[in-house]
DOKOLVO-325008 format. One record per residue (C-alpha): x, y, z; chain. Coordinates in Angstrom, 1 decimal, always signed. Layout:
x:X; y:Y; z:Z; cadena:A .
...
This chain:
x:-30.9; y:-20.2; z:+53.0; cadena:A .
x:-28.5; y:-18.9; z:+50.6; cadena:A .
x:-29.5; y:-16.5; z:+47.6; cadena:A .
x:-29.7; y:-17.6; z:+44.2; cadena:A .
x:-26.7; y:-15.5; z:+42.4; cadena:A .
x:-27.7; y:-13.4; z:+39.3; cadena:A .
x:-26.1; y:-14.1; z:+35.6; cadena:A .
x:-23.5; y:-11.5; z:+35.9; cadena:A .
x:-22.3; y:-12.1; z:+39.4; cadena:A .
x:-21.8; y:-15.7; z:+38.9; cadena:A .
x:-17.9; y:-16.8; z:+38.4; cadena:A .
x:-17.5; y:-17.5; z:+35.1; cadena:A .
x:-18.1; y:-21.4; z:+34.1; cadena:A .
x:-13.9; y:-23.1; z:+33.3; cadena:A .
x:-14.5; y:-23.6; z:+29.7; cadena:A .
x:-15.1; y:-19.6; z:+29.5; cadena:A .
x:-11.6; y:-19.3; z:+31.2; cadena:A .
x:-9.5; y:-20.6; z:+28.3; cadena:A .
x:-11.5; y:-18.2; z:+25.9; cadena:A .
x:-10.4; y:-15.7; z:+28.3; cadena:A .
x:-6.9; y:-15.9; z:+28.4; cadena:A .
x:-7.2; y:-16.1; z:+24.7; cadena:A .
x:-9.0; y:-13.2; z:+24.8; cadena:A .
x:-6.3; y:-11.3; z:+26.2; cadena:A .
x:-3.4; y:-12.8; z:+23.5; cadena:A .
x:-5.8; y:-11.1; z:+21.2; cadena:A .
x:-5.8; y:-7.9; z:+22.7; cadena:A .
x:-2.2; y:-8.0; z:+22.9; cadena:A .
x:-1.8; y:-9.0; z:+19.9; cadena:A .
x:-3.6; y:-5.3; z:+18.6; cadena:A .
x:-2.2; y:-3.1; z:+21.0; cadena:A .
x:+1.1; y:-4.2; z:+19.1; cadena:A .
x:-0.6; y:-3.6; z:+16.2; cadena:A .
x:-1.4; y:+0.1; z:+17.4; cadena:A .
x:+2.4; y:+0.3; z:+18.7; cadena:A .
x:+3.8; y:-0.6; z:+15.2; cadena:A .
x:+3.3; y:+2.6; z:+13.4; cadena:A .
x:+5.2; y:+4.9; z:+15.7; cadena:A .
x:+8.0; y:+2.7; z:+16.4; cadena:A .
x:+10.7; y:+2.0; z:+14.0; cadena:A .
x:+11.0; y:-1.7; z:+13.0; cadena:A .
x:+15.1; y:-1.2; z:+13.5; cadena:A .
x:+14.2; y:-0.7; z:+17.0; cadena:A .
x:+11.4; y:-3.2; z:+17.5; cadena:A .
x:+10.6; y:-5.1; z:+14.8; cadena:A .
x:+8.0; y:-8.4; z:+15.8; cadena:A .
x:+5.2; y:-5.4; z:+16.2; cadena:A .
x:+5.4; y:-5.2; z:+12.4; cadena:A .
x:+3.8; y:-8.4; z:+12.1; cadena:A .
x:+1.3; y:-7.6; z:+14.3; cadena:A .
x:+0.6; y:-4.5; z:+12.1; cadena:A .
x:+0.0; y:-6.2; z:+8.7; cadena:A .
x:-2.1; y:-8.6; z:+10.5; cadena:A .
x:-4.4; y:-5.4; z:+11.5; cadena:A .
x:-7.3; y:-6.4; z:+9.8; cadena:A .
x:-7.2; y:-9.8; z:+11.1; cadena:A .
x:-7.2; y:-8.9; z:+14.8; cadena:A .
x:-9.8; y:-6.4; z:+14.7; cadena:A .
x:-12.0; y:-9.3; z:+13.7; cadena:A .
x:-10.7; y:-11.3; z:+16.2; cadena:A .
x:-11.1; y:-8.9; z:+18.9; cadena:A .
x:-14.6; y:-7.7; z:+17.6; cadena:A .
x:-15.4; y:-11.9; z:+17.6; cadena:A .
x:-14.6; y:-11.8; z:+21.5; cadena:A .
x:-17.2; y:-8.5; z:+21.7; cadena:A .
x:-20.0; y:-10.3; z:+20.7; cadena:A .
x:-18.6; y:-13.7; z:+22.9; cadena:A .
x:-18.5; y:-11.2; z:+25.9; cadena:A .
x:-21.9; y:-9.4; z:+25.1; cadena:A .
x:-23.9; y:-12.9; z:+24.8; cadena:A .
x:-22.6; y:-14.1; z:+28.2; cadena:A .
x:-20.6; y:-12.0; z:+30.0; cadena:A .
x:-20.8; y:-8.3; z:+29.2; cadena:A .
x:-18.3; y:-6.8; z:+31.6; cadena:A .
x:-15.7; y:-8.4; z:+29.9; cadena:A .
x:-16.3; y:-7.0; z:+27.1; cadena:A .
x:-14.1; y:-3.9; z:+28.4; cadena:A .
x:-10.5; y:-5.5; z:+27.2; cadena:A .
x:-11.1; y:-6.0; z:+23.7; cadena:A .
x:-13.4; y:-2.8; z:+23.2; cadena:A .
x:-10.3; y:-0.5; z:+24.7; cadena:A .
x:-8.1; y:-2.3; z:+22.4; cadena:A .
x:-10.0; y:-1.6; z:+19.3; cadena:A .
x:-11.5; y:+2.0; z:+20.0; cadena:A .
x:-8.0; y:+2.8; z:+20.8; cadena:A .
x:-6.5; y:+2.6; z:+16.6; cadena:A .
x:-10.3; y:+3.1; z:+15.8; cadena:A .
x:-8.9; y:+5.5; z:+13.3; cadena:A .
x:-7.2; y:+2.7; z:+11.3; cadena:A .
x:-10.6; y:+1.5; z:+10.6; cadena:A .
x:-11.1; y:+4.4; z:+7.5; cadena:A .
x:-7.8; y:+3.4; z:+6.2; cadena:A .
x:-9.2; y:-0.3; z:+5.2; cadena:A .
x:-12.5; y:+0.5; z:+4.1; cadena:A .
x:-14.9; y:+3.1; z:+3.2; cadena:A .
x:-18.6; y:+3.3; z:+2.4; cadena:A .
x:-18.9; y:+7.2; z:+1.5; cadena:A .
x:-16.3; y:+8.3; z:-0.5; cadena:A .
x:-16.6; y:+11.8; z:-2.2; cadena:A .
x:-16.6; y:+10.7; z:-5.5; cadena:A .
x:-18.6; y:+13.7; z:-6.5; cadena:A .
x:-16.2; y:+16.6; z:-8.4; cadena:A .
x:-16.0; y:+20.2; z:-6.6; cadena:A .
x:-18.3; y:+23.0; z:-8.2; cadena:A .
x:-15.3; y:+24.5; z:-9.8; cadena:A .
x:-13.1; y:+22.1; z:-12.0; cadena:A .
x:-10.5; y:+25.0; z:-13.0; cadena:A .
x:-6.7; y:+23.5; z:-12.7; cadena:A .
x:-8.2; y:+19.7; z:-11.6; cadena:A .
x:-5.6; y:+17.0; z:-13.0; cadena:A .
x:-6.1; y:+13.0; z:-12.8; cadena:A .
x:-3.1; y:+11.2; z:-11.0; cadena:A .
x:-2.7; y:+7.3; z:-11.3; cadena:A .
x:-0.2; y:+5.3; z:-10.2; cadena:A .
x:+0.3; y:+1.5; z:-11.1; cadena:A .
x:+2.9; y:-1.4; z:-10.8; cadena:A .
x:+3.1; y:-2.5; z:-14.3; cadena:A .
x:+5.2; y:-5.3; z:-13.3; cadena:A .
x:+7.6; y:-4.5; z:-16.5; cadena:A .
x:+4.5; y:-4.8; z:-18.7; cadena:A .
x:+4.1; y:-8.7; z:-18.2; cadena:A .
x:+8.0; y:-9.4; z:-19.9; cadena:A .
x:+8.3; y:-13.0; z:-18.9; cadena:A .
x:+4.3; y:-13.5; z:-19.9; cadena:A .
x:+3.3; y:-14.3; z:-16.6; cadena:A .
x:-0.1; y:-14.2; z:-17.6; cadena:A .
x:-0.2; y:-16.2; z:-20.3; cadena:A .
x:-1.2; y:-13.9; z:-22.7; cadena:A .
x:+1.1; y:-12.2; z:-25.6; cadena:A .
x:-1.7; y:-9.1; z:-25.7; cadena:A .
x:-1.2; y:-8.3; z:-21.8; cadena:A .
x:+1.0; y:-5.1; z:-22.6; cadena:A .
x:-1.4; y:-4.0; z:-25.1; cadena:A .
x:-3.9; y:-4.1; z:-22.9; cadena:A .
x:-2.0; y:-2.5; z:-20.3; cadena:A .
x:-1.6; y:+0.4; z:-22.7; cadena:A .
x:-4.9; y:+0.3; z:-23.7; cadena:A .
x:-5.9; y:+1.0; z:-20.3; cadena:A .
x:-3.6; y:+4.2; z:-19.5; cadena:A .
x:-5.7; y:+5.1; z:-23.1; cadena:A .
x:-9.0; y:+4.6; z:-21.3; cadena:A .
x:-7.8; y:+6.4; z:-18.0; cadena:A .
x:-6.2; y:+9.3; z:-19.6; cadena:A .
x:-4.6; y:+10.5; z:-16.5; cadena:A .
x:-2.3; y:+13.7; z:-16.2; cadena:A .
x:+0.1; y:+12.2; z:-14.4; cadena:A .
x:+1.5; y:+8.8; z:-14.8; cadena:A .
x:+3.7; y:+6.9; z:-11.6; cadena:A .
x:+4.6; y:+3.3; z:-12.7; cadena:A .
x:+7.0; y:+1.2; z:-10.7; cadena:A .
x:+8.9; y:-2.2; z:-12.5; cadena:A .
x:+8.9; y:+0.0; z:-15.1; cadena:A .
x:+10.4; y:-1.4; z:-18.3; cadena:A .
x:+12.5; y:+0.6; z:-21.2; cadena:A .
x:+13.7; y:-1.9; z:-24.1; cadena:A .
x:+16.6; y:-0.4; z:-26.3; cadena:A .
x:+15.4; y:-2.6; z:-29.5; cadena:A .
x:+11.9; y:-3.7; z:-29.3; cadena:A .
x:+10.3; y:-4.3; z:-32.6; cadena:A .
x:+7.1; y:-3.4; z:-31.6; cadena:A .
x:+8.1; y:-0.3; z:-30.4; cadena:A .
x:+9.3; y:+1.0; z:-27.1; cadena:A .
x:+7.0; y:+1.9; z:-24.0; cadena:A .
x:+9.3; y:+4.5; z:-23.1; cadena:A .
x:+8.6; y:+6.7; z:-26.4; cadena:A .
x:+5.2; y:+5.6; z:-27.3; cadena:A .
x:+3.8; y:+7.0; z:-24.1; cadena:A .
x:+5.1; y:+10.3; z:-25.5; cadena:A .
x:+4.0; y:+9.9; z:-28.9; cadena:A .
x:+1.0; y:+8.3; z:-29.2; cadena:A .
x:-0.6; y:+9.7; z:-26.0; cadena:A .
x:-1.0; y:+13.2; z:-24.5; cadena:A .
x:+1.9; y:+12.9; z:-22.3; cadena:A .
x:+4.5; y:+16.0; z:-23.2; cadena:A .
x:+7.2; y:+15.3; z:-20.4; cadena:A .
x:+9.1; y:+12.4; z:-19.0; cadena:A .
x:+11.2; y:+11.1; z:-16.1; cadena:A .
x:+12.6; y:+8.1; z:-15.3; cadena:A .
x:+15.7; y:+6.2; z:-13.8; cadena:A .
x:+16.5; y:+2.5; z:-13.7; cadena:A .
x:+18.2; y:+0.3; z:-11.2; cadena:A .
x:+19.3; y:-2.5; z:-13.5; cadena:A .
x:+20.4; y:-3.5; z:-17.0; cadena:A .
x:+20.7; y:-6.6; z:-19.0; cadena:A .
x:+23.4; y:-7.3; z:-21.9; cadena:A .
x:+20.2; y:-7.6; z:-24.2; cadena:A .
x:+19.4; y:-4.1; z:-23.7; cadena:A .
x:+16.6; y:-4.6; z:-20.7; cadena:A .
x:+16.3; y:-1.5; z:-18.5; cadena:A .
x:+14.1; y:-1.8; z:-15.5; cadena:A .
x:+13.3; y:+1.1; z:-12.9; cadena:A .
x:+10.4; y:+3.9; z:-12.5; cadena:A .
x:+8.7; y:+6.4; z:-14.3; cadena:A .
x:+6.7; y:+9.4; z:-14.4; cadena:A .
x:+5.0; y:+10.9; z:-17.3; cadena:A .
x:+3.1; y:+14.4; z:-17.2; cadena:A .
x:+0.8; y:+16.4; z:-19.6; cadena:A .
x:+2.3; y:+19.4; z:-17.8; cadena:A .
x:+6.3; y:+20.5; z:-17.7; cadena:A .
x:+8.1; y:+18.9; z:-15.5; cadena:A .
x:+10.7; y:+21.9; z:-14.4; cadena:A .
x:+12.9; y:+19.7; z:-12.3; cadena:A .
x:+13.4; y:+16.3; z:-11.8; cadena:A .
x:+15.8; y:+14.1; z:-8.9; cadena:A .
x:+16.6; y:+11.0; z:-7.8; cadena:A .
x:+16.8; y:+9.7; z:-3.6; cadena:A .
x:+18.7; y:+6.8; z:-3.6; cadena:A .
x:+18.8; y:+4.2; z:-0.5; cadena:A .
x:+21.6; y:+2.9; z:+1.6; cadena:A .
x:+20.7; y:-1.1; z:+0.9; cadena:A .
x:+21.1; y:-0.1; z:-2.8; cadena:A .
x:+18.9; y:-3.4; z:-4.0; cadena:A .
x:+16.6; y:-2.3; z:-7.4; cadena:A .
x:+14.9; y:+0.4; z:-4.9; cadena:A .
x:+14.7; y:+3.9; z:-5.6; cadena:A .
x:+12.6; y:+7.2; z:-5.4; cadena:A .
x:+11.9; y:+9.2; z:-8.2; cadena:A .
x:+10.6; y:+13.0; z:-7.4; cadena:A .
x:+9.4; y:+15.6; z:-9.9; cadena:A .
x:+8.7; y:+19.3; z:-10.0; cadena:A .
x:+5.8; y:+19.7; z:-12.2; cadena:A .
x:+3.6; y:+22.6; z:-13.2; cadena:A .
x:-0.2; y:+22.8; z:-12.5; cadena:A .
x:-1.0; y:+26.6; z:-14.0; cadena:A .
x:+1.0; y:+29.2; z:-11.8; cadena:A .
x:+1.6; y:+26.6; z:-9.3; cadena:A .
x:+4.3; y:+23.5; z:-8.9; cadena:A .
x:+3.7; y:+20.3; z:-7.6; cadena:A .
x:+6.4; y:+18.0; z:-6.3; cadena:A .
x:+5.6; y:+14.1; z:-7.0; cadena:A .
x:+7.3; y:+11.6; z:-5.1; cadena:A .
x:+6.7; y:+8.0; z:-7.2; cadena:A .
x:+8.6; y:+5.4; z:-5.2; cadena:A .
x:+9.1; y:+1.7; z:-5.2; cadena:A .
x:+10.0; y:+0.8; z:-1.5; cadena:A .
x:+11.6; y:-2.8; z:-0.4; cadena:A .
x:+9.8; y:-5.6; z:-1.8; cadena:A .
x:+9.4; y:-8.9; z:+0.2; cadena:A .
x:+11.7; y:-11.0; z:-2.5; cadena:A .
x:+9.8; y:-14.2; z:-2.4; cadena:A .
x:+11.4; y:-17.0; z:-4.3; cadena:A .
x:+9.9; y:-20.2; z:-5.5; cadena:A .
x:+10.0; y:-21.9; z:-2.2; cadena:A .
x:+8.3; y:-19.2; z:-0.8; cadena:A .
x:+5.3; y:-19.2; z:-3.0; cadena:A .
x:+5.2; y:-23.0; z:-3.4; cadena:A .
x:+5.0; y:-22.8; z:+0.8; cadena:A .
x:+2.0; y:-20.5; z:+0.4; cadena:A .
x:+0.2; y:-22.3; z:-2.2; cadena:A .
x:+0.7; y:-25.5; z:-0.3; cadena:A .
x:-0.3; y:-23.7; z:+3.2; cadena:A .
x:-3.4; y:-22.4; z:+1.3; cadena:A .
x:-4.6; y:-25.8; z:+0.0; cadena:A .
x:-3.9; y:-27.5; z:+3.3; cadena:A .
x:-1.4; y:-30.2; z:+2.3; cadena:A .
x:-0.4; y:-32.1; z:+5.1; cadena:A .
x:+3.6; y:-33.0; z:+4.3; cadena:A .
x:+4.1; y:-29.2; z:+4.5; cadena:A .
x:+7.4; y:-28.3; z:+6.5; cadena:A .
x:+5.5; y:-25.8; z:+8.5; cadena:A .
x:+8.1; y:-24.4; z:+10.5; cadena:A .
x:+11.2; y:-24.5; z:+8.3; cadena:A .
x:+8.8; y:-22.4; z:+5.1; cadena:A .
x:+7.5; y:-19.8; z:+7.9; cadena:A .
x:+10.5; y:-19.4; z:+9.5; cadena:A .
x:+12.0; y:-18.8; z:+5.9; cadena:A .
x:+8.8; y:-15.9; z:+5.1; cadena:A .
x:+9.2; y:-14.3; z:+8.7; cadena:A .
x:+13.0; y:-14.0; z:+7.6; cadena:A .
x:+12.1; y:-12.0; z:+4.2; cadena:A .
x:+9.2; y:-10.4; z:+6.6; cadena:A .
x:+11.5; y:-8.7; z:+8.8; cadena:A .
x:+14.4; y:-7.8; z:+6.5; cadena:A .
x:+11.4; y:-6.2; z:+3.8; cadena:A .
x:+10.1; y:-4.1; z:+6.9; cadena:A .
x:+13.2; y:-2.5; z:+8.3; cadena:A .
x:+14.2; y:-1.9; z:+4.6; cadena:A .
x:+11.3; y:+0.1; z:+3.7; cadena:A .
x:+11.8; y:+2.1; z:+7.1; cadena:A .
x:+15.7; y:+3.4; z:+6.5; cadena:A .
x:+13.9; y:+3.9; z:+2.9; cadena:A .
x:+10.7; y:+6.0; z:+4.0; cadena:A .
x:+13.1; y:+8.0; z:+6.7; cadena:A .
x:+15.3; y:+9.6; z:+3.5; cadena:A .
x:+12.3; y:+9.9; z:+1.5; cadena:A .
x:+10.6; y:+11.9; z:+4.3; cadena:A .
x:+13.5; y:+13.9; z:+5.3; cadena:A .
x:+13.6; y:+15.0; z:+1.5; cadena:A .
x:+9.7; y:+15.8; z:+1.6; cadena:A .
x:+10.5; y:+18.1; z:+4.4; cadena:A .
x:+12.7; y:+20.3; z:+2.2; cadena:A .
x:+9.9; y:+20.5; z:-0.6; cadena:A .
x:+9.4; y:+24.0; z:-1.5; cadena:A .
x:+6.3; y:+22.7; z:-2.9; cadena:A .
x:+3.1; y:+20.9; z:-1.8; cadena:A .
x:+4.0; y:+17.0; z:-2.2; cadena:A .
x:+2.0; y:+14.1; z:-4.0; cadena:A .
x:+3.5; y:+10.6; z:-3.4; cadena:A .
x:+2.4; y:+7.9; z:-5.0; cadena:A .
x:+4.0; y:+4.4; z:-5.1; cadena:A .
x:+4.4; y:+1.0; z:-4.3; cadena:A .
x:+5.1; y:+1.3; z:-0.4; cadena:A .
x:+4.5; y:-2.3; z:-0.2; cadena:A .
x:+2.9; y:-1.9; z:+3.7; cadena:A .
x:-0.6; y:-1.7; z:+4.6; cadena:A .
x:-1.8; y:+1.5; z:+6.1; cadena:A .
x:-1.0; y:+0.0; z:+9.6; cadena:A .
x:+2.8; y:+0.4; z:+9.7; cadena:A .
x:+5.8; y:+2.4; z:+10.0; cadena:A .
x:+6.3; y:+3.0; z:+6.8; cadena:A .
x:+2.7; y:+4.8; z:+5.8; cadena:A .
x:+2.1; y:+6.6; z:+9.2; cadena:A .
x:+5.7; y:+8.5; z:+8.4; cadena:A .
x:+4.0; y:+9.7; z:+5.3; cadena:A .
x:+0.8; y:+10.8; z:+7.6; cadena:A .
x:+2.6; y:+12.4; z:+10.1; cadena:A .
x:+3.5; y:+14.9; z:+7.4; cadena:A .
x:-0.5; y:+15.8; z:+7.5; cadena:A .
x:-0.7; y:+14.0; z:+4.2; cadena:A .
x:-4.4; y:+13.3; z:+3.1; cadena:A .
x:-4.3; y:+9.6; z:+1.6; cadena:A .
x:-6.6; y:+10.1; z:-1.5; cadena:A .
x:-8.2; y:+6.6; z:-0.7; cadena:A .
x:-9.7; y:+7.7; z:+2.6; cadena:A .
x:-10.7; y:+11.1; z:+1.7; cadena:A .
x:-12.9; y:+9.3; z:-2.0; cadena:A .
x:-12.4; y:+6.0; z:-2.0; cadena:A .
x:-14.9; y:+3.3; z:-1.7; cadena:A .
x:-14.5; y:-0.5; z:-0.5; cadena:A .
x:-11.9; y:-2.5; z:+0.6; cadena:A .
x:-9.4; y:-1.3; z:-2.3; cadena:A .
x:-7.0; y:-4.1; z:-2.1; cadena:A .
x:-4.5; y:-3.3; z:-4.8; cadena:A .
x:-2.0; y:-6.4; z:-4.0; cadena:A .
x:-2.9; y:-9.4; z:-6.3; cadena:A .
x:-0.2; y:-11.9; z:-5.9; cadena:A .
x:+0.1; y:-15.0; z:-3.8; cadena:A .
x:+0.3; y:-13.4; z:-0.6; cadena:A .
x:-2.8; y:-12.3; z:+1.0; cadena:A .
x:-4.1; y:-9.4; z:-0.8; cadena:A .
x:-3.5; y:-5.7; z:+0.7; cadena:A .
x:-3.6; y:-2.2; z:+0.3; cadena:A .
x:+0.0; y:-1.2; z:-0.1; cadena:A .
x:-0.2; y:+0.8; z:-3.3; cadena:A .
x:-1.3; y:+4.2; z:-2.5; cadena:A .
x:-1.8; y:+8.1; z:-3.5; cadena:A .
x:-1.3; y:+10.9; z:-0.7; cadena:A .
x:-1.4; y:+14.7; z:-1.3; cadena:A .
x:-0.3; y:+17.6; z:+0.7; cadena:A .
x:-3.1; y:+19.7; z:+2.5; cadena:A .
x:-3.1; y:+22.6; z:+0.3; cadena:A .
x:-4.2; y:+19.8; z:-2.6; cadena:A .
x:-8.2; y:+18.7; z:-2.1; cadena:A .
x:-8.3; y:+15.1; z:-4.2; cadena:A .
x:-11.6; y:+13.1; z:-4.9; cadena:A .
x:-12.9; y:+10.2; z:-7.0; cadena:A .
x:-10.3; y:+7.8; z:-6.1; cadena:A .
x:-10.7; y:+4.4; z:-7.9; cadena:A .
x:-9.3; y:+1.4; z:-7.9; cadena:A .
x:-9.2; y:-0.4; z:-10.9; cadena:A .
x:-10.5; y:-4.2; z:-11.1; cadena:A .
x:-8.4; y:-4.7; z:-14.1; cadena:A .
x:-6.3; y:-7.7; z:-13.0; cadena:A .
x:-3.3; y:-7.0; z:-15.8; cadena:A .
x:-0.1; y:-6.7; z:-13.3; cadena:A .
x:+0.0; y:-8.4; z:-10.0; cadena:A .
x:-1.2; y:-4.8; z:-8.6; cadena:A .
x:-4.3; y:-2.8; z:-9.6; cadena:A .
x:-3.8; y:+0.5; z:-10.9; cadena:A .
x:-5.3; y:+3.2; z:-8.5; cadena:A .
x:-6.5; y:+6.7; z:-9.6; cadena:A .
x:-7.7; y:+10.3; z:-8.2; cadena:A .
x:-8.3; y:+13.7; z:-9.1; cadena:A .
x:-6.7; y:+16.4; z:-7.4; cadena:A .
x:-6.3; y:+19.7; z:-7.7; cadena:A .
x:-4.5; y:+22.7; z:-6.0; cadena:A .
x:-7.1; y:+24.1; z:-3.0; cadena:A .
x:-8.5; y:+27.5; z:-3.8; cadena:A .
C-alpha cells in the first residue's frame, strides 16, 4: 500500500507553477538590478531600468519569500540569493539609526546643504507669489556653511532685488561661485551655485560633451588649515514635456483611453537617453575627483537613485554618502510627477566624518533640500 507523501515532498499543485515561473522573472529582474551599477549604461543599458526599479523588486522578491515560506520553503532559495546578494543596497533606501548625535569635539564642524531651487519658483509653479521668500527664509532658518543649489537663477534687473547678491549681503555667506548654462534677452541667467562662509581659494568649471544646460561646478574652499574641494553638479535630467506628465497623471488615475504603449515607449525613450547622459557626465566628473589634491564633498542633483551607474562611480571612490552614515527614513528628495526618489544627495571623502543629515519636508521646489554636518576627521 503506497505511503502517504509528506508536505514538502509532494510536487507542487499547477496553480503554484505559474507563480513560479513568475517567481524567477522576478529574480531576474534584481540580479539586473545588482548588474546595473557596475556596468555602464553605453554598454548595456535596459539594466538601468531594472536599477531605478530597485526598491520595487525587492518587495516583489521578498513577496515570493513569504509565498515560498507558507507553502513551499525550499523554494524560497531563488529569491533569498537574489536579494542577500545587493543586500547592501538596502541602507542606501532607508535607515532607522542614523547618528544624528554631534562628535564630542565640535572644533572646525561646518553645515553643508544642497537643494534644487528650481530657479526659485520663476514661472510660479506653485501658485504662490511668496514661494522665493520662503525659499530664502529657509536657507535663513538652516544657516548652512556651504550652499549647493542647482536651476539656480541670477536676474540682471530684478526689482526686488537679486538672489545672486542678497545671499552675500544679507546673509553670512562671504564667498561666491557660480556659472550659467543659459541666457534670456530679458536678462535671465540660469546655472549653479555655491556660496561659502569660508574663502573659496579656487574655483573651476567641468563641462560635458552633450553640452545641454548640464554642468559641474567644483570649489577649493578653506575649513581652518585645511581645503576642501566641493563638487555641486546638476547631472542629465529626464526632460519630460507635457505629454509626458499628462501620460503619468493619466496612468496614475487609471483612465482607460490611455495610449499605453505609444506614452511608455515615449518615457522609456527619455529614460535611456537621461541614463547614458548622466554616465559620459559622472565619468569626467570622476576622473577630475581623481586629481583632487584635496578630500572631496559632492553634492548635487545626480538625478539617479542610489542603485545605478551613476552613484556607485561616486562610491567606488570610498565616498561615505552622508545619508547612510546619519540619515533617518526613506529620504525621498524627488517631488515631481514621477515616482518620488532619492536622487539628490551629499557624499564626503573618508578623511571627512559627517552626521545629522536631514532632509527637509519643506515642499518649496520640486526637490527637498538635504543637509549635514561635516567636518574634517581628527
Amino acid at each position: 500500500m503506497p505511503t502517504e507523501r509528506s508536505p514538502d515532498t509532494r510536487r507542487p499543485s499547477r496553480w503554484h507553477r505559474p507563480i513560479w515561473w513568475l517567481n524567477g522573472l522576478a529574480v531576474l529582474a534584481l540580479l539586473l538590478a545588482h548588474l546595473s551599477v557596475y556596468v555602464p549604461p553605453t554598454l548595456l543599458w535596459p539594466a538601468a531600468f531594472f536599477g531605478i526599479a530597485y526598491p520595487y523588486l525587492l518587495l516583489v522578491n521578498t513577496g515570493f519569500l513569504l509565498w515560498w515560506a507558507l507553502f513551499r520553503r525550499k523554494r524560497m532559495w531563488a529569491s533569498a540569493v537574489a536579494v542577500l546578494v545587493g543586500w547592501g543596497h538596502v541602507g542606501e533606501y532607508v535607515q532607522f539609526f542614523g547618528r544624528s548625535a554631534p562628535p564630542k569635539a565640535m572644533d572646525g564642524a561646518f553645515k553643508v546643504m544642497n537643494w534644487n531651487v528650481r530657479i526659485f519658483d520663476l514661472y510660479n509653479w506653485n501658485h504662490s507669489e511668496r514661494t522665493r521668500e520662503e525659499m530664502l527664509e529657509l536657507i535663513r532658518v538652516e544657516d548652512p556653511d556651504i550652499l549647493c543649489m542647482q536651476e539656480f537663477l541670477h536676474v540682471d534687473k530684478d526689482p526686488e532685488g537679486d538672489v545672486r547678491d542678497r545671499l552675500l549681503a544679507d546673509f553670512r555667506f562671504t564667498h561666491r561661485a557660480d556659472e550659467y548654462t543659459a541666457h534670456t534677452r530679458s536678462g535671465h541667467h540660469f546655472g549653479i551655485a555655491t556660496y561659502s562662509t569660508r574663502p573659496i581659494l579656487d574655483h573651476g568649471v567641468i563641462h560635458f560633451p552633450d553640452n545641454l544646460n548640464n554642468l559641474c561646478l567644483w570649489t577649493d574652499i578653506s575649513i581652518g588649515t585645511d581645503t576642501v574641494r566641493v563638487y555641486n553638479a546638476h547631472l542629465a535630467s529626464l526632460r519630460f514635456g507635457v505629454e509626458d506628465y499628462r501620460f503619468l497623471r493619466e496612468v496614475e488615475a487609471g483612465k482607460e483611453d490611455t495610449d499605453l504603449e505609444q506614452g511608455g515607449l515615449r518615457i522609456a525613450r527619455r529614460l535611456k537617453n537621461g541614463f547614458i547622459r548622466r554616465a559620459v557626465q559622472m565619468d569626467a566628473i570622476v576622473a577630475h575627483m581623481r586629481t583632487s589634491p584635496h578630500p572631496v564633498i559632492w553634492g548635487g542633483d545626480m538625478n539617479d537613485t542610489p542603485v545605478s551607474y551613476s552613484y556607485h562611480q561616486l562610491r567606488s571612490l570610498d565616498l561615505r554618502d552622508a545619508f547612510v552614515e546619519s540619515g533617518t527614513g526613506l529620504g525621498h528628495t524627488y517631488i515631481g510627477a514621477f515616482p518620488s526618489f532619492r536622487i539628490d544627495h551629499i557624499l564626503h571623502a573618508p578623511e571627512l566624518e559627517s552626521w545629522g543629515f536631514r532632509t527637509l519636508p519643506d515642499e518649496l521646489s520640486d526637490h527637498r533640500p538635504i543637509t549635514c554636518w561635516m567636518r574634517l576627521a581628527p
